[in-house]
VEXLO-661550 format. One record per residue (C-alpha): residue number from 0; residue in three letters; y, x, z. Coordinates in pm, 1 decimal. Last residue first. Layout:
! residues N
SITE   k   r        y        x        z
SITE NUM ALA        Y        X        Z
...
//
This chain:
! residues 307
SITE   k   r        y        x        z
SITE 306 UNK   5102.7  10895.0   9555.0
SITE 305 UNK   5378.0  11184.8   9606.1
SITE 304 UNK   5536.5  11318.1   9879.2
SITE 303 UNK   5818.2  11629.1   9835.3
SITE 302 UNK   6096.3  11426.9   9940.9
SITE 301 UNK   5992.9  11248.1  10256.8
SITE 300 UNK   5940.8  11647.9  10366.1
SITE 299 UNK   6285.3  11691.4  10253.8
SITE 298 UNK   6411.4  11367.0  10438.0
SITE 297 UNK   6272.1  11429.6  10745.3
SITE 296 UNK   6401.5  11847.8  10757.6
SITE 295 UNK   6754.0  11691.8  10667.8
SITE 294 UNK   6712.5  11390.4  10971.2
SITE 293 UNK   6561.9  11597.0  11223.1
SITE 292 UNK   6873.3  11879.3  11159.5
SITE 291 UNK   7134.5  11581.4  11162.0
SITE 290 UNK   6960.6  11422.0  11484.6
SITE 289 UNK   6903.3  11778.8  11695.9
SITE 288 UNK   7307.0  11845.6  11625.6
SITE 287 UNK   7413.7  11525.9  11743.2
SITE 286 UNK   7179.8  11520.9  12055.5
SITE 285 UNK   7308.3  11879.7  12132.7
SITE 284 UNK   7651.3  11816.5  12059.3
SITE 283 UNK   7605.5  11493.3  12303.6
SITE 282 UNK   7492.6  11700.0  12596.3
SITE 281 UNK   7124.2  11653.8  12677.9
SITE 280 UNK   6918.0  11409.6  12922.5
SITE 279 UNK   6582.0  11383.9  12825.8
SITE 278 UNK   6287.4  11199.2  12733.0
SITE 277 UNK   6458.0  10900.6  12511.5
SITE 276 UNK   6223.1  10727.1  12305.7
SITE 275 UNK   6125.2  10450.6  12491.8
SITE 274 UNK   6451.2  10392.6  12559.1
SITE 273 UNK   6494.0  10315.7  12222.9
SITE 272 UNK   6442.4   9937.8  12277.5
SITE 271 UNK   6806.5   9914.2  12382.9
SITE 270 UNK   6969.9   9964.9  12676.6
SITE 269 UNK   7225.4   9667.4  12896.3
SITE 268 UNK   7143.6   9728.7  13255.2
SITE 267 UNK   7120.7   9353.3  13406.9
SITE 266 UNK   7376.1   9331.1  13704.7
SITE 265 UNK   7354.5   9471.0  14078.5
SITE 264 UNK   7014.3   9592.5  14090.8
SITE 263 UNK   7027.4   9903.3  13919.4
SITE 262 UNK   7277.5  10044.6  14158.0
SITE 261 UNK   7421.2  10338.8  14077.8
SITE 260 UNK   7764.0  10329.3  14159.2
SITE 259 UNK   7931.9  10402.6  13811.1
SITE 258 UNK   7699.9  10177.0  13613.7
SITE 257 UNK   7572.9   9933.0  13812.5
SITE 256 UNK   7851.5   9892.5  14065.5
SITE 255 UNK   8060.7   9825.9  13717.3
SITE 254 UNK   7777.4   9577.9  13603.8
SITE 253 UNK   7883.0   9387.5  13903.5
SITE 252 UNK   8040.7   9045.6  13729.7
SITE 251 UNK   7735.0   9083.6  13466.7
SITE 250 UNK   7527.4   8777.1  13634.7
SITE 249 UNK   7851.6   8554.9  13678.3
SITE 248 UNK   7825.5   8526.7  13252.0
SITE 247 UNK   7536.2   8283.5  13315.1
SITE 246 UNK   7196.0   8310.4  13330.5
SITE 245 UNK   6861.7   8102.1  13222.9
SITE 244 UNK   6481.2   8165.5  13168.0
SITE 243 UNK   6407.6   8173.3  13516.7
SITE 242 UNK   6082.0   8422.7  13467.5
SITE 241 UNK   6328.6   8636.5  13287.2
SITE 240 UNK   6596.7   8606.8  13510.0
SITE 239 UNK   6375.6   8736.5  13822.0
SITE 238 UNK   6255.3   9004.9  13603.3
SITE 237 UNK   6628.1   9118.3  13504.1
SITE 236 UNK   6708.8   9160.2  13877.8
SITE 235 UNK   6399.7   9339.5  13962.1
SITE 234 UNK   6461.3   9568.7  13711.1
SITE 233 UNK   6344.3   9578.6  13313.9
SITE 232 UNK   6620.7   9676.2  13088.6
SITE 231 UNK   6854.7   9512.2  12917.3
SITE 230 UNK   6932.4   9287.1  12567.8
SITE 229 UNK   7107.1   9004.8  12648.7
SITE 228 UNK   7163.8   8665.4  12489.0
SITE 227 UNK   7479.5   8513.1  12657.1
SITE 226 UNK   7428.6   8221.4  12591.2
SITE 225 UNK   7120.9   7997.9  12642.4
SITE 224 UNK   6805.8   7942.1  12472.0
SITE 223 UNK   6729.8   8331.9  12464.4
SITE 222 UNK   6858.1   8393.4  12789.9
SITE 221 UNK   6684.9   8771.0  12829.7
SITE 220 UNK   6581.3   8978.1  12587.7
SITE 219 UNK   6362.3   9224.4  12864.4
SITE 218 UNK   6335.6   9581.9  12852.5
SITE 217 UNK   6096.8   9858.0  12884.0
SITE 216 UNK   5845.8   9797.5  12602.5
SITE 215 UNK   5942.9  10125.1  12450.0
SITE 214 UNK   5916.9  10267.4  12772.8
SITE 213 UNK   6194.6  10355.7  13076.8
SITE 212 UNK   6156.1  10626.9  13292.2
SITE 211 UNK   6459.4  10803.6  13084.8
SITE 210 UNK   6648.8  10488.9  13060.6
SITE 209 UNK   6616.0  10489.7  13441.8
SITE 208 UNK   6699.8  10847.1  13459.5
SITE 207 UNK   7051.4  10723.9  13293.2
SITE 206 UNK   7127.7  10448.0  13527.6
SITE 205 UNK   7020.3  10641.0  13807.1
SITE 204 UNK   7260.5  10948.6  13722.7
SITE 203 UNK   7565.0  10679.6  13709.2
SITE 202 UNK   7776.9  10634.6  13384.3
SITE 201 UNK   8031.3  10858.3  13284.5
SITE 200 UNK   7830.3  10973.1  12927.3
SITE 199 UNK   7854.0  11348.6  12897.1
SITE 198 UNK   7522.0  11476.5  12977.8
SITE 197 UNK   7409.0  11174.1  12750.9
SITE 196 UNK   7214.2  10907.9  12868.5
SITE 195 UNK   7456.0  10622.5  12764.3
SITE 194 UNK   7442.1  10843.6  12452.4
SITE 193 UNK   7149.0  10723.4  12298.2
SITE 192 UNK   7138.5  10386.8  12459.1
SITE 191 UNK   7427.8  10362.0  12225.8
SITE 190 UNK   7343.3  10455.0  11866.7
SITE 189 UNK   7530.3  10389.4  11534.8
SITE 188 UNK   7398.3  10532.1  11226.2
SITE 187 UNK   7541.6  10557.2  10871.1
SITE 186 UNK   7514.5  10517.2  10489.6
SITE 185 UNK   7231.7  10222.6  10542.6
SITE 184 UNK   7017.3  10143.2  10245.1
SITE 183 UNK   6655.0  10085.4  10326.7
SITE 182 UNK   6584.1  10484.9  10303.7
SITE 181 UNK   6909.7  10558.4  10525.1
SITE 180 UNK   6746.6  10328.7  10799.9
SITE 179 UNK   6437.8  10533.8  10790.8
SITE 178 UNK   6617.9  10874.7  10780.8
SITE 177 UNK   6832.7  10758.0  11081.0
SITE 176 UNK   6498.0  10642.9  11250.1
SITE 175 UNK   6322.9  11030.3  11171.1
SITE 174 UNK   6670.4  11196.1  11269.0
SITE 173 UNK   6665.2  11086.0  11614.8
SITE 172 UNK   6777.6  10795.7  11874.5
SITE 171 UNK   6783.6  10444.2  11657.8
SITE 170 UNK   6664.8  10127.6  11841.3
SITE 169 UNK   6922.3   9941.2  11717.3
SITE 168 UNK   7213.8   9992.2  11494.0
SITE 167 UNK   7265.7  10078.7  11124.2
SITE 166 UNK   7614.6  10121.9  10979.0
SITE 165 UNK   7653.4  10017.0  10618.8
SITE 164 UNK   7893.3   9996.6  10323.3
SITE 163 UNK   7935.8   9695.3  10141.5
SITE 162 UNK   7717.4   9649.7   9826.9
SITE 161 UNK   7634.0   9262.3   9914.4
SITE 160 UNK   7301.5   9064.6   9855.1
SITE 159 UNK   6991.1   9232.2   9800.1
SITE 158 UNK   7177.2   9524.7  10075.7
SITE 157 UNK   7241.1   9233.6  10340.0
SITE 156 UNK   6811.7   9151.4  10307.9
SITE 155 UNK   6757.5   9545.8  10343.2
SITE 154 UNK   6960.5   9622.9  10680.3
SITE 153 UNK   6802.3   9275.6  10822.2
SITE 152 UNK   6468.4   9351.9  10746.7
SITE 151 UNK   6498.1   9754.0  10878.2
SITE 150 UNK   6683.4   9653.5  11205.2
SITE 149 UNK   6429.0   9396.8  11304.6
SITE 148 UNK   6501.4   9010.4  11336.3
SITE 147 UNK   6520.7   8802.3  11658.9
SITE 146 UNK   6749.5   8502.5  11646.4
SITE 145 UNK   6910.7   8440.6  11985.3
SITE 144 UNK   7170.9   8747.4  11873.7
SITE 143 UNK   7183.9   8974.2  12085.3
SITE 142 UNK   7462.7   9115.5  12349.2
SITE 141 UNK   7345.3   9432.3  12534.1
SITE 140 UNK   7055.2   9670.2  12359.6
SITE 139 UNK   6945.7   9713.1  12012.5
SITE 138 UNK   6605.3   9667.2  11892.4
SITE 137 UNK   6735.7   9291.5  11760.2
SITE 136 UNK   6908.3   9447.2  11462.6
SITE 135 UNK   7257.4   9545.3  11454.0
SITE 134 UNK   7439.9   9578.7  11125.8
SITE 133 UNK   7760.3   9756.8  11110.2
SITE 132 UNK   7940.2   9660.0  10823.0
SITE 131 UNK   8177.8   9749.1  10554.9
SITE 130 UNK   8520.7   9748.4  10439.3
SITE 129 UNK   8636.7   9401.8  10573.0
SITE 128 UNK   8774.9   9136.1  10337.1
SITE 127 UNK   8672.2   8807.1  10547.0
SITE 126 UNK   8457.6   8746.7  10226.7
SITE 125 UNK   8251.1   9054.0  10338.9
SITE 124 UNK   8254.0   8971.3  10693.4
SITE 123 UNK   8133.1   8566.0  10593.5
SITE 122 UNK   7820.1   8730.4  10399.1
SITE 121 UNK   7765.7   8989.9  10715.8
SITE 120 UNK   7745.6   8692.0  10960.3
SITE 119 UNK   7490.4   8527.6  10658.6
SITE 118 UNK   7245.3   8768.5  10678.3
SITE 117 UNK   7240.9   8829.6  11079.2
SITE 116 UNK   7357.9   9031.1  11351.7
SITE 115 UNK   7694.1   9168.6  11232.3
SITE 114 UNK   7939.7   9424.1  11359.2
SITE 113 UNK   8240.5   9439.2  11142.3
SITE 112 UNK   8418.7   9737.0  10973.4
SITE 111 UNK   8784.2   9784.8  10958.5
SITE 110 UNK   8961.1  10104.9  10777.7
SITE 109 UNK   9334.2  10101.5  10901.0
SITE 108 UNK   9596.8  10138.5  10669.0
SITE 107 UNK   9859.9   9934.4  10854.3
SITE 106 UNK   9778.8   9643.1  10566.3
SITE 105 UNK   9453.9   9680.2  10635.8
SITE 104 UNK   9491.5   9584.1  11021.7
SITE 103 UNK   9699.8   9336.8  10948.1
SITE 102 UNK   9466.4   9173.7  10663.1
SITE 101 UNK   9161.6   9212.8  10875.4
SITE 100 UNK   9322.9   9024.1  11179.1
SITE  99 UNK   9224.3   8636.4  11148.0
SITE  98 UNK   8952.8   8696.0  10930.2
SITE  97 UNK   8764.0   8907.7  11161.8
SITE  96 UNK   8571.4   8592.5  11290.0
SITE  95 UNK   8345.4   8643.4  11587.4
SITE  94 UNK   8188.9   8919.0  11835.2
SITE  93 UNK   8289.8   9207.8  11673.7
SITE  92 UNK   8544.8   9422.3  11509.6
SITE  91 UNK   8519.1   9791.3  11414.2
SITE  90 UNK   8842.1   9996.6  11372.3
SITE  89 UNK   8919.5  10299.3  11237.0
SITE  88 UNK   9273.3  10449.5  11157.1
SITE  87 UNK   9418.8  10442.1  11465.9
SITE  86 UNK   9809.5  10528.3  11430.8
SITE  85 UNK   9941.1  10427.1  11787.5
SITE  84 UNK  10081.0  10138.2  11635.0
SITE  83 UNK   9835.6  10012.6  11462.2
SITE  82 UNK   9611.0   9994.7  11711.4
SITE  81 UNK   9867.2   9881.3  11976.7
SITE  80 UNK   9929.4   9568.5  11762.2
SITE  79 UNK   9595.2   9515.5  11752.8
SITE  78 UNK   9573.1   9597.4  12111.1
SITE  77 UNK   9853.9   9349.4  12181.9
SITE  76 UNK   9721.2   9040.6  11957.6
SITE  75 UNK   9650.5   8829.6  12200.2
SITE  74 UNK   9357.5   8707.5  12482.5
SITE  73 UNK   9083.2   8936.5  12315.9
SITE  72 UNK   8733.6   8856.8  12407.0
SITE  71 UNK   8672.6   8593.0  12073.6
SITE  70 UNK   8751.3   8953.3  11874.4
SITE  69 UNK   8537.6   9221.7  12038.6
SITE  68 UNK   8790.5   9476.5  11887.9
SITE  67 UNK   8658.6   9817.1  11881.4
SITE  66 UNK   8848.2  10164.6  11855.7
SITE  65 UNK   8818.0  10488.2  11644.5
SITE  64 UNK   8827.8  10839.4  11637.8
SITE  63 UNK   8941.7  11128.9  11404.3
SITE  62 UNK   8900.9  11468.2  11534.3
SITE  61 UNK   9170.6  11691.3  11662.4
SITE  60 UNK   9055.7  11624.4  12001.9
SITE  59 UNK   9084.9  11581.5  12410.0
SITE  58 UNK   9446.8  11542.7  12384.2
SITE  57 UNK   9475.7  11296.6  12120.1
SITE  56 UNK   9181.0  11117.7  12260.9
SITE  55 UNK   9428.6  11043.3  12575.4
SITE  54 UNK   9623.2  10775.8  12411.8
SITE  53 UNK   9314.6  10575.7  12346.9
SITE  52 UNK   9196.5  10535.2  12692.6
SITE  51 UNK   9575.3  10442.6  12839.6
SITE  50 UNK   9537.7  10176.9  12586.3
SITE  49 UNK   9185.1  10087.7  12732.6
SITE  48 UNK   9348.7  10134.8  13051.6
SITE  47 UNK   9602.1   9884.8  13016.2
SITE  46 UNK   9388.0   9638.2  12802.8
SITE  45 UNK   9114.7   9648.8  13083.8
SITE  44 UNK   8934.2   9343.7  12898.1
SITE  43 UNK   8599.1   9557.5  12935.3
SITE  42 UNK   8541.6   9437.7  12569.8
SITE  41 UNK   8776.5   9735.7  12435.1
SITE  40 UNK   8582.9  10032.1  12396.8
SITE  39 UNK   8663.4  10366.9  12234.8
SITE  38 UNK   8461.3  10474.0  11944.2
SITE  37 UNK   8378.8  10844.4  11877.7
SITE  36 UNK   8278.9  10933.6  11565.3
SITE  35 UNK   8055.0  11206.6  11466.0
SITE  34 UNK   8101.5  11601.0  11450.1
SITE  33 UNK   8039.2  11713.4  11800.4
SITE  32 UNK   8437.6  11751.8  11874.2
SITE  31 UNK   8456.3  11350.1  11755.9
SITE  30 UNK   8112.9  11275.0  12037.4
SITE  29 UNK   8277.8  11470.0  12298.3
SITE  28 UNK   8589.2  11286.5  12257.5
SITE  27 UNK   8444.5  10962.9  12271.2
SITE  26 UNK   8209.7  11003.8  12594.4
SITE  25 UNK   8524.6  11159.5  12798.9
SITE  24 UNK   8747.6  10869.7  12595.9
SITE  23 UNK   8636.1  10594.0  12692.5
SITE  22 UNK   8313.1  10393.9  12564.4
SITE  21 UNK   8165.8  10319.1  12941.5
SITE  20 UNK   8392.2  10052.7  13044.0
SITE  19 UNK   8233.1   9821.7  12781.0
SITE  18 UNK   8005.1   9962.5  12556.2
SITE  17 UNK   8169.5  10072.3  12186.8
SITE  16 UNK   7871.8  10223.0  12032.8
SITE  15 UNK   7902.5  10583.3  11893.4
SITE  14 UNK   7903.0  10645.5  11543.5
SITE  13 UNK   7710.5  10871.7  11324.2
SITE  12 UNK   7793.6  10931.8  10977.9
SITE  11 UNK   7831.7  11300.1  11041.8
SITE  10 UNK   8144.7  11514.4  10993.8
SITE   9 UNK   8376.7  11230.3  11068.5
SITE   8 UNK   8673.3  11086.2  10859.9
SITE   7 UNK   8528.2  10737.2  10888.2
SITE   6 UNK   8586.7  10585.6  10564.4
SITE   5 UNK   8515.0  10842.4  10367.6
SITE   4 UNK   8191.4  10957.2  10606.1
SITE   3 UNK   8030.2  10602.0  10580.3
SITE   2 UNK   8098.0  10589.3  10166.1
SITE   1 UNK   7893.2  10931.8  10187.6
SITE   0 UNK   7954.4  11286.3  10231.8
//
């Protein structure tokens, strides 16, 4: 039990990432009944069936969930509202100010946490009020930040200056990176390349082989002097935008054909650097159970070195 575990309710301090369309409830539940916490996604903009999402974790588990709020993506306060409402007790905010809705969601006795790329994002979260953090370095896939700095710098530069709680993402599959990230001060792991390729994850069988296939130097940062920045992997699609330099929002209008039709070619595949360390395909209890027994036998052996 940690700070991470408190605040979740989970067995494990290991969260799954809230990806758009594919964070619903067959991926969340399976992660909650394997022991960590399941996040359903919001940033698909499908408010309807988002909500219709987060009513049906009741009946898929006993276990404690939560939901994200990609805050400059949200047209009103409904799904906070909802939130609160349908008694959610975890929330993680991204993509801008949580200011505006930390109080209400506190004051309905919900636990908020806010994904940050960068020093001074998780200075302004911790004034905002939040209760801790999820950091994502640049080894992380989908939306980066244009500044490129590695999970471990970033995790240790936020712990000099705040004593928040934290969540480490990017580039994280196995027990030996969740020991690595607990050693420079996180109390908790989020992964979502990870269980993209899960037996359980919704997405197509070509988008998960391809993560398989995939190396560590398998994907591109794309639109680095523009916005969005983009972590994906490496298609023909991606290459083209690479050697362009540029891309708009238009480029991601498919991703659904992508990810539930199979074709890699229809938007960039958003996946992380740790698809170069991703062999197999497994159920998520599996993964979940592999990453907790890696991570105990890691930190013994880490244990008994001496210089």
């Amino acid at each position: 039990m940690n700070r991470v575990t408190d605040h979740t309710g989970s067995k494990y301090p290991i969260i799954q990432a809230p990806m758009g369309w594919i964070a619903r409830s067959q991926l969340a539940s399976a992660v909650c009944e394997a022991g960590g916490m399941g996040i359903i996604e919001t940033s698909s903009g499908e408010i309807d069936n988002c909500k219709k999402e987060i009513q049906l974790m009741s009946n898929l588990t006993s276990k404690p969930f939560g939901v994200n709020l990609p805050l400059l993506f949200l047209k009103d306060d409904s799904m906070v509202k909802f939130c609160v409402e349908s008694g959610v007790r975890f929330v993680t905010t991204s993509a801008g100010d949580p200011t505006k809705y930390v109080g209400v969601l506190k004051d309905a006795g919900i636990t908020v946490y806010h994904a940050v790329p960068s020093l001074e994002g998780a200075i302004k979260a911790a004034n905002a009020g939040v209760d801790g953090l999820v950091i994502e370095g640049t080894e992380g896939g989908g939306f980066k930040s244009p500044v490129e700095v590695g999970l471990l710098v970033l995790i240790q530069a936020i712990k000099q200056n705040l004593d928040l709680p934290i969540i480490a993402a990017g580039g994280i599959v196995d027990g030996k990176g969740m020991a690595a990230v607990f050693a420079a001060g996180a109390e908790g792991i989020q992964m979502g390349t990870r269980f993209v390729s899960s037996a359980e994850s919704p997405v197509h069988k070509n988008f998960k082989n391809k993560i398989i296939e995939s190396g560590i130097d398998g994907t591109y940062i794309l639109n680095k002097k523009s916005k969005p920045v983009i972590r994906a992997l490496k298609t023909n699609l991606t290459k083209d935008i690479d050697e362009k330099g540029e891309m708009d929002m238009t480029a991601l209008m498919n991703i659904k054909d992508l990810y539930f039709g199979g074709d890699m070619e229809a938007a960039p595949a958003l996946s992380g650097q740790s698809t170069g360390l991703i062999s197999e395909i497994k159920p998520v209890k599996q993964i979940i159970t592999e990453i907790i027994d890696d991570f105990n036998t890691t930190c013994k052996s880490m244990g008994e070195l001496k210089l």
